[in-house]
C-alpha positions as CSV (number, residue, x, y, z in Angstrom):
1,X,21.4,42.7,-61.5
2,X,20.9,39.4,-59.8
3,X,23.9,39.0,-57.9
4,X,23.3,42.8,-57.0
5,X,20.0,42.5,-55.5
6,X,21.7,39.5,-53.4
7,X,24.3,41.5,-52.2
8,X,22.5,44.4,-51.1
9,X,20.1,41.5,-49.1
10,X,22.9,40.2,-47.6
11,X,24.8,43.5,-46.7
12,X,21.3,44.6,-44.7
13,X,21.8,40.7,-42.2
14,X,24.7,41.7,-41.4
15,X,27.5,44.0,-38.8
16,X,28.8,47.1,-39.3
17,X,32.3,45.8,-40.3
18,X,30.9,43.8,-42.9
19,X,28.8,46.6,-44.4
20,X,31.9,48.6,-44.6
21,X,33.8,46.0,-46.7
22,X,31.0,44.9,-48.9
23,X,30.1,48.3,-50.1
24,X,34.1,49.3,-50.9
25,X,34.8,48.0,-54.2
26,X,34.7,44.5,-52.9
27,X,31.5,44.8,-53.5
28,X,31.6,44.5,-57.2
29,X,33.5,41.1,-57.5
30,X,30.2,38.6,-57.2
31,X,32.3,35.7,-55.7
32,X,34.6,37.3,-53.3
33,X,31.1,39.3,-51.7
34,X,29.1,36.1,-51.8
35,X,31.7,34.5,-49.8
36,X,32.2,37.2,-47.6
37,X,28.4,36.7,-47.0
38,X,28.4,33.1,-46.3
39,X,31.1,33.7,-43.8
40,X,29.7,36.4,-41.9
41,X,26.2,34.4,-42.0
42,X,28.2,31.0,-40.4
43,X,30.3,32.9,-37.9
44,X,27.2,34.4,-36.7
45,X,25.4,30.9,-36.8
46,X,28.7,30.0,-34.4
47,X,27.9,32.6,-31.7
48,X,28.1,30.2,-28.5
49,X,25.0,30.6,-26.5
50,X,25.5,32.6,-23.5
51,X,24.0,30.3,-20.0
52,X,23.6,32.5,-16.8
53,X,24.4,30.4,-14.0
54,X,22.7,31.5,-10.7
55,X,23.3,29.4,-7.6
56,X,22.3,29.9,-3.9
57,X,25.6,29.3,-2.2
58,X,28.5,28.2,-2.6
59,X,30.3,24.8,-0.9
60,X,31.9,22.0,-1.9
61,X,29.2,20.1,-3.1
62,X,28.0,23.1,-5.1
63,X,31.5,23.3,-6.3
64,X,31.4,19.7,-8.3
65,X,27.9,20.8,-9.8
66,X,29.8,24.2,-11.1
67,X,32.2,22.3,-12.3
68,X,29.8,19.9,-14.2
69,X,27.8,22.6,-15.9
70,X,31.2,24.2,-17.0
71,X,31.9,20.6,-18.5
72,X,29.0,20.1,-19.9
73,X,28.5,23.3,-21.2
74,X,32.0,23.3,-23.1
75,X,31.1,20.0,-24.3
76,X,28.3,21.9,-26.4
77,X,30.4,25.0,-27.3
78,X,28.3,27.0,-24.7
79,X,29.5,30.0,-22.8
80,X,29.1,30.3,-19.2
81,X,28.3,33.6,-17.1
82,X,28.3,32.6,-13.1
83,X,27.0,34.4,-10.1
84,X,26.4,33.6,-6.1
85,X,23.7,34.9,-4.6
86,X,25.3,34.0,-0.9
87,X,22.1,32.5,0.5
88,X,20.2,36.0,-0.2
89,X,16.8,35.6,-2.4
90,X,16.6,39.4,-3.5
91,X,20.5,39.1,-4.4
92,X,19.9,36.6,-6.7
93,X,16.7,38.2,-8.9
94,X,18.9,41.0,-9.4
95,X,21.8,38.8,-10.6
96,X,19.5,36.9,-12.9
97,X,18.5,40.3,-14.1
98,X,21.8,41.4,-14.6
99,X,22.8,38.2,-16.6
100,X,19.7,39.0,-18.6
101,X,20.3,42.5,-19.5
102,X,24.4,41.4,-20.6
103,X,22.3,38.8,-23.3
104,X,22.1,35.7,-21.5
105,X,19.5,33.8,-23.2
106,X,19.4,31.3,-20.8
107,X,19.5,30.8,-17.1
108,X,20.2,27.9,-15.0
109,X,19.5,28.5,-11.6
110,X,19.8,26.8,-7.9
111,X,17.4,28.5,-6.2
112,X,17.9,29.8,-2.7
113,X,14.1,30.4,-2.5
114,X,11.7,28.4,-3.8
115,X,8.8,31.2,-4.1
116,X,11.0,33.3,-4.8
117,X,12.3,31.3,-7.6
118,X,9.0,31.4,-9.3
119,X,9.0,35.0,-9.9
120,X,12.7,34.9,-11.3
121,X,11.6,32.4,-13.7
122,X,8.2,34.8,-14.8
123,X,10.3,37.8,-15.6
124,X,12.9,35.6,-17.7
125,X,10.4,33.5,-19.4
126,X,8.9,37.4,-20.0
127,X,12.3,38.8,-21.6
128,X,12.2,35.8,-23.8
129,X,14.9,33.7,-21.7
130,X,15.3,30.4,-21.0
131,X,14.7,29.1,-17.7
132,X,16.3,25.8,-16.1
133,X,16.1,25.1,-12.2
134,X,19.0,22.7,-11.3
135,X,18.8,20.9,-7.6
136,X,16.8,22.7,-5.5
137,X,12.7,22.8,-7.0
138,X,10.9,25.8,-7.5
139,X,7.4,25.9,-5.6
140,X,5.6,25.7,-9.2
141,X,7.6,23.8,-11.3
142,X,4.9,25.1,-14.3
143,X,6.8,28.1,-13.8
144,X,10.0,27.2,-15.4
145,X,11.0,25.8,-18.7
146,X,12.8,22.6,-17.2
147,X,13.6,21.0,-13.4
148,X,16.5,18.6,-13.4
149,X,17.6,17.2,-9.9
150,X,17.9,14.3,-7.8
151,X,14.8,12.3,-6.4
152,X,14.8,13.2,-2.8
153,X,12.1,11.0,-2.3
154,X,13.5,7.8,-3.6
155,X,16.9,9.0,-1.3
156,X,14.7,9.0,2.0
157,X,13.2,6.0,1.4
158,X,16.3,3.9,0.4
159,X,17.6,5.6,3.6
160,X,14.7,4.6,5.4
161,X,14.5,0.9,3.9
162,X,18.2,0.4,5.1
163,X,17.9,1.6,8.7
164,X,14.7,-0.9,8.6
165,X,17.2,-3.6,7.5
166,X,19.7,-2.7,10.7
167,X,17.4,-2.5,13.2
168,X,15.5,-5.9,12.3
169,X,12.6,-6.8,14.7
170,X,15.1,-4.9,17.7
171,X,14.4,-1.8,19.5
172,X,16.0,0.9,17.4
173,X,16.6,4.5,18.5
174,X,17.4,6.7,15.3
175,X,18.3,10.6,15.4
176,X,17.3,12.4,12.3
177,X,19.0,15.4,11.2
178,X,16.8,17.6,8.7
179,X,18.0,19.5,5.5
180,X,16.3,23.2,5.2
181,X,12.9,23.0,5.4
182,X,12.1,25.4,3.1
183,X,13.2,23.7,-0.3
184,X,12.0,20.5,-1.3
185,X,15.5,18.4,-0.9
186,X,15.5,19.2,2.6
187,X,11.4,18.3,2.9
188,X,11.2,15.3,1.1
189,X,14.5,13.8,2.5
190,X,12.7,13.8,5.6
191,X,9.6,12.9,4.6
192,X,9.9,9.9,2.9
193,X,12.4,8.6,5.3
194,X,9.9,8.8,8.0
195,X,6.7,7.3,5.7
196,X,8.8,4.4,5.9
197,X,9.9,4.1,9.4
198,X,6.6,4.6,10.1
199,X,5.8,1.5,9.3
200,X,8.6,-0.1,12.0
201,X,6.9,0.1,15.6
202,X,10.5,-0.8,16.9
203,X,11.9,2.3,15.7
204,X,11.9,5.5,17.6
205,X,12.8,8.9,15.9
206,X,14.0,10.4,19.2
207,X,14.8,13.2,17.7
208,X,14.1,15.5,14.3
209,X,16.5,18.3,14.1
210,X,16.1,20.8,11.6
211,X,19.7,22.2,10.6
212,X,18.9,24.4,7.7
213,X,21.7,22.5,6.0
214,X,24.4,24.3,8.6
215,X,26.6,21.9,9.7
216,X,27.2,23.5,13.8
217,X,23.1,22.8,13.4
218,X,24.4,19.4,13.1
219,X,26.6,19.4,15.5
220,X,24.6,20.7,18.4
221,X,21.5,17.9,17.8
222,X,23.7,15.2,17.7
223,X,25.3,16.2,20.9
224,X,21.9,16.7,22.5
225,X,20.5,13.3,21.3
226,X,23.2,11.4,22.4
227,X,23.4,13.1,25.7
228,X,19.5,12.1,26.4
229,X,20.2,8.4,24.5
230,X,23.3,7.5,25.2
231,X,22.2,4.1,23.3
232,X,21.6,5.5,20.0
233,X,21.8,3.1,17.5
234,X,21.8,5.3,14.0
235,X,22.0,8.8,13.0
236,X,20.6,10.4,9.7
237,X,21.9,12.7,7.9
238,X,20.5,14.0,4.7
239,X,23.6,15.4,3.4
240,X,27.5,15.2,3.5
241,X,28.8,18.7,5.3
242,X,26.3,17.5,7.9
243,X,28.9,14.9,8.7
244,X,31.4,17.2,10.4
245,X,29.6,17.6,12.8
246,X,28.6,14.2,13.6
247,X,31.9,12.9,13.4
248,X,33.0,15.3,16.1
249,X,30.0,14.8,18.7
250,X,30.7,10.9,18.4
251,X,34.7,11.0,18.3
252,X,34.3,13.3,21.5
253,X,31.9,11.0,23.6
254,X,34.5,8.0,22.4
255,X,31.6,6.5,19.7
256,X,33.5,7.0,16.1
257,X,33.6,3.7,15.6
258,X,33.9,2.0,11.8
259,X,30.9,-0.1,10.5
260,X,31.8,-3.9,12.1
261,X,33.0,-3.0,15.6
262,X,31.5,-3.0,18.6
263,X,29.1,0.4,19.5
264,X,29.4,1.2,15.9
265,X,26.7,3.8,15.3
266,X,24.3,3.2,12.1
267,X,24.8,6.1,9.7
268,X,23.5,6.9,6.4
269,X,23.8,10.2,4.2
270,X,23.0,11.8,0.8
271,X,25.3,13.4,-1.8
272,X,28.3,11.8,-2.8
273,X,30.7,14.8,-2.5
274,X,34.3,14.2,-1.4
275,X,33.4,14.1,2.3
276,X,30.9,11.1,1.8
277,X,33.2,9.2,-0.5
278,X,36.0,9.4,2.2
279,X,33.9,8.7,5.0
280,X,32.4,5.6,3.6
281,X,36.2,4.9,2.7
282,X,37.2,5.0,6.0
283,X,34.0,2.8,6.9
284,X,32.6,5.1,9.5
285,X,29.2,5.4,7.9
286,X,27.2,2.6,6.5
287,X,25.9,3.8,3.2
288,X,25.6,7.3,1.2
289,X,23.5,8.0,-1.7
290,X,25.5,9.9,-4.2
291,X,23.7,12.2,-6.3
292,X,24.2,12.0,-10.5
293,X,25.4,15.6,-10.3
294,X,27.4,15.2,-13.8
295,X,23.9,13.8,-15.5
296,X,22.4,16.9,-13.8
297,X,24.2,19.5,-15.3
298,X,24.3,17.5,-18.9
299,X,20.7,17.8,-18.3
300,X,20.4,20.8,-17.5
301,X,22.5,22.3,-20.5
302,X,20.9,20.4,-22.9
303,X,17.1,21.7,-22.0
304,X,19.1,25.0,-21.5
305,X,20.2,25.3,-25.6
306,X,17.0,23.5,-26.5
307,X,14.6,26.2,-25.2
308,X,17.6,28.8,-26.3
309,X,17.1,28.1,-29.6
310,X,13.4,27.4,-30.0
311,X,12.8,24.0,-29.1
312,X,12.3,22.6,-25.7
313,X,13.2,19.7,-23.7
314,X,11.4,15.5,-24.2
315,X,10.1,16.3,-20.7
316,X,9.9,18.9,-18.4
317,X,11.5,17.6,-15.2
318,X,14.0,14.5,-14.4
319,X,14.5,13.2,-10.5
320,X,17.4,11.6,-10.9
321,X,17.7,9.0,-7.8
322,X,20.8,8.6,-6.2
323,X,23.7,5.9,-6.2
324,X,24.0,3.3,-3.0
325,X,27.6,2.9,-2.2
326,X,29.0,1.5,1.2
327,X,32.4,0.4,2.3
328,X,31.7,-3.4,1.0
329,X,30.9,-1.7,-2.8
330,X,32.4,1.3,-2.8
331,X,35.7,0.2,-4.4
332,X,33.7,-1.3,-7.9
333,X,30.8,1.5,-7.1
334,X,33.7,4.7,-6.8
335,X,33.9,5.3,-10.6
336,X,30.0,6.2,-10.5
337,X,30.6,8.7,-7.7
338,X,31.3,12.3,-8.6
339,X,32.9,12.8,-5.0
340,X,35.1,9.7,-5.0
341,X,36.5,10.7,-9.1
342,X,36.7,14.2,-7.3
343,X,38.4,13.5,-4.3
């Protein structure tokens, strides 16, 4: 009577399929149904967790931190369900909600708007889904279950400390190229690069170009900085892609010169892709800051599950700030680069 009380319990937790076999005959041999009932109960308990992934865009540097949440995500027998959202805000709430509705019950998201990411995060946190921002900050980080991302604060100012280093106590003309302005990489890149150049009365910003993170942006404010200072001294920019078009302004005007030679330009970036690596390689910039992406994601996957499955992260954000590497360091620094292992 025991056993059959039991059985009858553990036909009503589970599927279909196993109701079926339990109540066939099967049903009467105690061990064979208890067992069948353990099993069904530990392949259940085995269901991976499903992780939406929602980014903004996609590019190369996106690419590595795909690849890293993919990684890390198999690493913890997690199951990963990706969508782009192609730089469009209202694309990406209904992807989220789509990802949602298929029994994601967590999302991981870059956001492509930062106000707009708060809502996202309401309506998941609603539907009882996790919610991780990866990279780019929300504009309430209270809204979401975790942040994980680099420290673009720390970036600027180790940028800003090492231009301060070049230029000395001589004059010092600097362009700065601007991320978008409407996430907080982009803002605080800028803005703590300039709270310390602030402090340098020999060095001019004679120039803040906001690019929006588009590389012909790039482009097009270094040509027109260099044509009104044809005695630049160093050129900022806060991210890798940004590079393409720098290079080609200074190769054109005869100025791509490696760090050491005469007329050599001062440059420092952010991110560490495969661009960066290859450029500091090649010694035509001076330093780049590469960003832990593979500590990111791990991040991010962990507080991901942990929320998933009732629990919730130690803390609820990590800046992670980036690695200085430059063509003197970057042959012992490489295997801490995502972008150099990459590339």
């Amino acid at each position: 009577m025991e056993f059959i009380v039991r059985a009858h319990e553990c036909i009503a937790m589970q599927p279909e399929e196993y109701k079926m076999i339990m109540k066939s005959g099967i049903f009467a041999l105690s061990s064979l149904a208890i067992a069948i009932c353990a099993g069904a109960s530990q392949a259940a308990a085995q269901e991976p967790i499903v992780i939406g992934v929602s980014f903004d865009k996609m590019e190369s540097f996106r690419e590595g931190e795909l690849n890293a949440i993919k990684a890390a995500a198999a690493a913890k027998g997690a199951k990963i369900v990706f969508q782009n959202a192609q730089e469009d805000a209202q694309r990406q709430a209904s992807q989220i909600e789509s990802m949602i509705a298929q029994g994601a019950k967590a999302i991981i998201a870059i956001p492509w708007d930062i106000e707009a990411a708060v809502n996202d995060a309401n309506n998941a946190r609603s539907a009882g889904v996790a919610y991780v921002t990866l990279d780019q900050a929300p504009a309430d980080l209270k809204a979401v279950d975790f942040h994980v991302g680099g420290d673009p604060c720390a970036d600027g100012t180790a940028a800003g400390e090492f231009f301060a280093k070049a230029a000395g106590e001589k004059p010092y003309k600097l362009l700065e190229l601007q991320g978008g302005l409407s996430n907080d990489n982009g803002i605080r890149r800028s803005k703590c690069l300039d709270e310390v150049l602030a402090k340098h009365s020999n060095i001019v910003i004679v120039a803040q170009v906001p690019t929006d993170w588009k590389p012909e942006k790039a482009l097009t404010g270094t040509e027109n900085a260099l044509q009104a200072h044809p005695d630049l001294n160093a050129i900022y920019s806060p991210w890798n892609i940004g590079l393409q078009g720098v290079f080609s302004v200074l190769e054109k005007a005869g100025k791509l010169k490696k760090v050491g030679e005469k007329g050599h330009i001062d440059i420092v970036s952010i991110d560490g892709a495969p661009t960066g690596c290859q450029a500091v390689r090649d010694g035509l910039i001076d330093m780049d800051l590469a960003t832990p992406v593979g500590d990111m994601a791990a991040a991010a996957v962990d507080a991901a599950i942990a929320v998933a499955s009732g629990g919730k992260p130690a803390a609820p954000t990590a800046f992670l700030p980036g690695t200085p590497y430059t063509p003197a360091d970057v042959a012992t620094q490489a295997p801490k680069v995502w972008g150099c292992v990459a590339g």
